[in-house]
N, C-alpha and C positions, 0 to 999 in steps of 0.2 A: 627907160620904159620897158626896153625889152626882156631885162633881167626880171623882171614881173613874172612875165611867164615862163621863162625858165628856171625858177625859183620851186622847188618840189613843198607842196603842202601836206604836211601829215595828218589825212581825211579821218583816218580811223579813231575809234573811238568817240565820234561827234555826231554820235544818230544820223550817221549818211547811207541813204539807203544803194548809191554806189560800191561804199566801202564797208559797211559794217554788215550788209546781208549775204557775205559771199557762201558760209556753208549753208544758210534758206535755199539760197537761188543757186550755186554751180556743187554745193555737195563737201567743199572742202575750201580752207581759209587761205590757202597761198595761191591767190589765181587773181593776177591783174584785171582789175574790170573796166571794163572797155563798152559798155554796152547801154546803161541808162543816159539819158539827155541833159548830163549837165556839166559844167566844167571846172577840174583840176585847181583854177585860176582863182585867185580875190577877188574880189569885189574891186572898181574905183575906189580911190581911194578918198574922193568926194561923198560916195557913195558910205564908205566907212566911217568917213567923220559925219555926214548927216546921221547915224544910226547912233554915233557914240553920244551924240549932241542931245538922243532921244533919254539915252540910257541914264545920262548923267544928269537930268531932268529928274531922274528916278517915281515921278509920276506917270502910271499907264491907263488912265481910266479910259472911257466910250469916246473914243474921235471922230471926226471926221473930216469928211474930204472939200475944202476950202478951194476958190478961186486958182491959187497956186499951184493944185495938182492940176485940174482942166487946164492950166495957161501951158503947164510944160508940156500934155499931151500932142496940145493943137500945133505950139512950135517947133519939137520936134519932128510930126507927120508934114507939118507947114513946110520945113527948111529944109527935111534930106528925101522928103516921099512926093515934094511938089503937090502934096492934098491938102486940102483945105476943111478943116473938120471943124464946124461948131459944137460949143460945149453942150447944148444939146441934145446932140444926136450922142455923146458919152452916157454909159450905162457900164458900172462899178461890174466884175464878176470876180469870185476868190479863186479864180483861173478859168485856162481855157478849157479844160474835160466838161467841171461843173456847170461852164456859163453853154457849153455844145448840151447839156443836160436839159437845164434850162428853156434853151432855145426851141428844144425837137418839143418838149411840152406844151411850149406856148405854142408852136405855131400849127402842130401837127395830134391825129389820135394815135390809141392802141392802135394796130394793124396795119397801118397805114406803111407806105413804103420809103426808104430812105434811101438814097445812091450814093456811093462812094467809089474812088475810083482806085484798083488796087494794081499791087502791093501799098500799101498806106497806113501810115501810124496806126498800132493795133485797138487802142481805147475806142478810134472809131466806129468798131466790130461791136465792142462791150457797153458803149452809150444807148447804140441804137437797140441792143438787143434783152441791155439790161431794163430796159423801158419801153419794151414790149411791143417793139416796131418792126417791119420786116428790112433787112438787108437785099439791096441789087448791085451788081459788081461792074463796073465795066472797067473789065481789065484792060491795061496797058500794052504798048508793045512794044518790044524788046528789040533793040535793031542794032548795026552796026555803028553806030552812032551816038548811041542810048535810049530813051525812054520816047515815047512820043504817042500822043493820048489815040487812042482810036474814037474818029467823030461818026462812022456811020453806027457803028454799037453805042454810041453816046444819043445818038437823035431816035434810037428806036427806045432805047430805056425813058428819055426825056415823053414819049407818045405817051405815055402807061397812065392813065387820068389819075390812077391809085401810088401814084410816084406823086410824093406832094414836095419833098426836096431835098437836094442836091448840098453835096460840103466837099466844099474845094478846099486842097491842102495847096499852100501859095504860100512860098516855096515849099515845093513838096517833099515830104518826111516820110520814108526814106531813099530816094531815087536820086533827091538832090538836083532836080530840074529847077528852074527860073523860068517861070511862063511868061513864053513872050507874046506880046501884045494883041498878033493875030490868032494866037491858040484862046486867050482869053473872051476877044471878040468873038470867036468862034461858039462859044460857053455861054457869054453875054446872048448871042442872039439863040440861041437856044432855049433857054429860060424865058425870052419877050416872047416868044415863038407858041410855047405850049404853056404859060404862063407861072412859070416857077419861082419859087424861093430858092435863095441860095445862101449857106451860110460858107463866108471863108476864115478857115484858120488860118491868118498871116503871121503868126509866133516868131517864125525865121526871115522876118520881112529884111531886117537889120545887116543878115551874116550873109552876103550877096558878095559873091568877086569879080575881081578886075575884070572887066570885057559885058558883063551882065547887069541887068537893070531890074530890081522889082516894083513892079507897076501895081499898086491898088485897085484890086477890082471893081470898087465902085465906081472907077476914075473911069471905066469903059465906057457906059453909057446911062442918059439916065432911065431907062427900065432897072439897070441891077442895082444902080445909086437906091434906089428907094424900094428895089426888093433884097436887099441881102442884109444880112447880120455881117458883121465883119468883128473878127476877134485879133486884138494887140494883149501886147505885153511886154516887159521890157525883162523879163526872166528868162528869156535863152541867151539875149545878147549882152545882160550884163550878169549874168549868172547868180540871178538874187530868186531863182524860182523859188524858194524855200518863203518868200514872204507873202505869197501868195495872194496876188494881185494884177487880174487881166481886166481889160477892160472889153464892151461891144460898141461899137460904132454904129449906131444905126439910124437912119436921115429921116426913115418912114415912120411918123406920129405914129399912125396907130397900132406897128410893128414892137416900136418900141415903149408903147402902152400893154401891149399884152408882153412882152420879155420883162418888165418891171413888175405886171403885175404876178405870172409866174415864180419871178424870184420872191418876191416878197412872201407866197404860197412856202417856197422852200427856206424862208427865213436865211435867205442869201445874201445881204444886201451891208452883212457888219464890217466894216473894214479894218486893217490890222496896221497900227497905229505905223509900224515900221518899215509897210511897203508903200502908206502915203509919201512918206519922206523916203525911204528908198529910189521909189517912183521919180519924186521931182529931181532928186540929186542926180540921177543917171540921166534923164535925160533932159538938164541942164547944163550937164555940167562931164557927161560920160564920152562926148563924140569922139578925142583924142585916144582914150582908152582905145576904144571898139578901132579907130582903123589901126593901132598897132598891134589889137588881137588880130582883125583878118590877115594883114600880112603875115603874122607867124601863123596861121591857120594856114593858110599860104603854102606855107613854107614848107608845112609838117608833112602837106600833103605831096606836094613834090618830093620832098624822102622816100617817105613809102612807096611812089610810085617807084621811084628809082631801086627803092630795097627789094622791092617784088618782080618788078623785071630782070633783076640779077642774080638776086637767088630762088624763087618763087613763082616761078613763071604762070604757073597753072592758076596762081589767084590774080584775077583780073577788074579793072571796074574804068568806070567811066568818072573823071575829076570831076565833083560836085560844083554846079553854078553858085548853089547856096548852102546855108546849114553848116556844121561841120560833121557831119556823120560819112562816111565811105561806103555805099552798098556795094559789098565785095561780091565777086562771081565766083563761087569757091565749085563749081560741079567737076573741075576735073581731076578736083584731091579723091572724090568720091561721095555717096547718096550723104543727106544733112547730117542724120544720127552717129554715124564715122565719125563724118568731119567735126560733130559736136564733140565728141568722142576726144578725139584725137587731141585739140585744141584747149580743152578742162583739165584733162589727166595725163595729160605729155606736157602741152605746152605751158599752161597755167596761164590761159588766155578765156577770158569769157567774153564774148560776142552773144550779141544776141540772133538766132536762126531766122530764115527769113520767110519762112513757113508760118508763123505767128504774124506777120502781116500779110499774109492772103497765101493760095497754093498756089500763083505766080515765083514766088518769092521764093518757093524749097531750090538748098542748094545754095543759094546765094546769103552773106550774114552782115549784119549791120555793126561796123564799129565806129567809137566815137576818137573823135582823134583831137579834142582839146583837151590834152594835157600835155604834160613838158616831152621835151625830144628823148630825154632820158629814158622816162617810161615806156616812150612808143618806140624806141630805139630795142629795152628791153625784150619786151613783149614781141618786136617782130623776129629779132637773134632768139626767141625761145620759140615762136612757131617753126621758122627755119629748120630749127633743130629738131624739129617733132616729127617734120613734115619729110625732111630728108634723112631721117636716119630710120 
């Protein structure tokens, strides 16, 4: 199994917008990319024969989604998330950005205020703002220890009557925390408190490590049970984002009467023959995959920390609970623009800067680290050499 992953896949040339936008995005074509959310890795191989089974069908007409996608959702969250999901409270989205689109429409107006808590995935900047809603930040705080949310600037943003709702990133992207239970209760009674909506993107609910546990928000209480949107998908953990298929979880009828009928407004609602069956094969049939990716997820990331304390000292970070991304502490290479500098045109290293997820984040850069040891072996012996010479 493990040779899977250290098997180097030749991305290029296959419309991946990893590998094939390198002179759009860094300026020049030799520069390992390290920075968008998806991974190096195949698919299951369950996963590949349910697609090949599609192909060789060689009929693609209008499908849809049968009992047998809803059974593998519920047994999945049923058997590794201890949640109990009826079919329901499931509501199709052709991802998590669109269905977070979706969501602020249906539940909220123009002008109206949205909170986020940053440094944090940057689309959530661009959803709220491309749809004409106001941004409220409550930044995090940065400790010797890592991330840890700040709750008295959370309960005075929560006050704001024009703060209509709140979107939790669980596991969060890019910090790499795993909120644990009393940070969420803490959130939970917040929202009962001043009466909020809460939408969670749980995406990286799946890529969780040894010692940490991801707990579903609506599992808190039931105030959030039947106020929150909750967003799955099984596209970061089985690396099939490309078939473009999340789904909402949501308990509250009439919640999820106005999210259906919003999409239906955006003619959202078509599904893609490939991520139904994607869908069911992963997570019927993916579990053994996934824990032999975490442990080399694991793995990679204990390299690097070792690679960086030894030759590298000045880049620092905190080992991620979840996700596979590294938020690297890069300020004492020097200001972002340098160090972007530096990293593009010496190293041939593209990271993404951490300025782009909030002005918390300047200085610090986000790398992804599922791919093989090889490349991330490269890529650190070309920073090394950028950085020290």
């Amino acid at each position: 199994m493990v040779n899977i992953f250290e098997n180097i896949v030749n991305r290029k040339n296959t419309n991946s917008v990893k590998w094939d936008l390198n002179e759009t995005i860094f300026g020049k074509s030799d520069v390992i990319p390290m920075w968008v959310a998806d991974m190096d890795f195949k698919a299951p191989e369950e996963v590949l024969n349910a697609l090949k089974e599609v192909v060789d069908h060689g009929v693609f007409g209008y499908p849809t989604r049968t009992d047998s996608y809803y059974n593998a959702i519920i047994r999945w969250f049923g058997i590794y998330h201890e949640w109990k999901i009826e079919k329901n409270w499931i509501s199709f989205s052709p991802g998590v950005v669109p269905g977070l689109k979706i969501a602020i429409n249906a539940l909220t107006n123009p002008g109206d205020k949205i909170l986020i808590q940053t440094p944090v995935y940057y689309p959530f900047y661009e959803v709220i703002k491309n749809n004409e809603r106001k941004i409220v930040k409550n930044e995090m705080i940065y400790t010797d220890s890592g991330y840890i949310m700040d709750f008295e600037d959370l309960e005075d943003k929560f006050k704001d009557d024009k703060m209509k709702l709140f979107i939790l990133c669980s596991p969060h992207n890019p910090v790499g925390r795993v909120w644990k239970k009393e940070e969420l209760k803490k959130i939970a009674d917040l929202a009962e408190k001043y009466g909020k909506i809460v939408i969670s993107d749980e995406i990286h609910a799946d890529l969780v490590y040894k010692g940490f546990k991801h707990i579903p928000f609506q599992k808190i209480s039931e105030y959030v049970k039947n106020n929150t949107i909750t967003f799955t998908a099984p596209s970061k953990t089985f690396n099939i984002a490309g078939l473009e298929t999340a789904n909402a979880i949501i308990p509250n009828k009439e919640l999820k009467e106005l999210f259906e009928k919003t999409k239906t407004r955006y003619s959202s609602d078509l599904t893609n023959i490939f991520g139904i069956r994607g869908l069911e094969a992963a997570y019927n049939y993916g579990r053994d995959w996934l824990d032999e990716l975490i442990w080399y997820l694991e793995e990679n990331i204990d390299f690097i920390d070792e690679y960086f304390k030894s030759n590298i000292p000045q880049i620092k970070f905190f080992k991620p609970e979840g996700t596979y991304l590294l938020w690297l502490d890069m300020r004492e290479l020097g200001d972002e623009e340098t160090v972007k500098d530096i990293l593009i045109n010496k190293a041939g290293v593209g990271l993404e800067e951490g300025s782009i997820f909030g002005e918390g984040g300047k200085g610090f850069f986000r790398m992804n680290i599922a791919t093989t040891r090889k490349i991330i072996e490269k890529a650190l012996n070309n920073m090394n050499e950028a950085f020290n010479n």
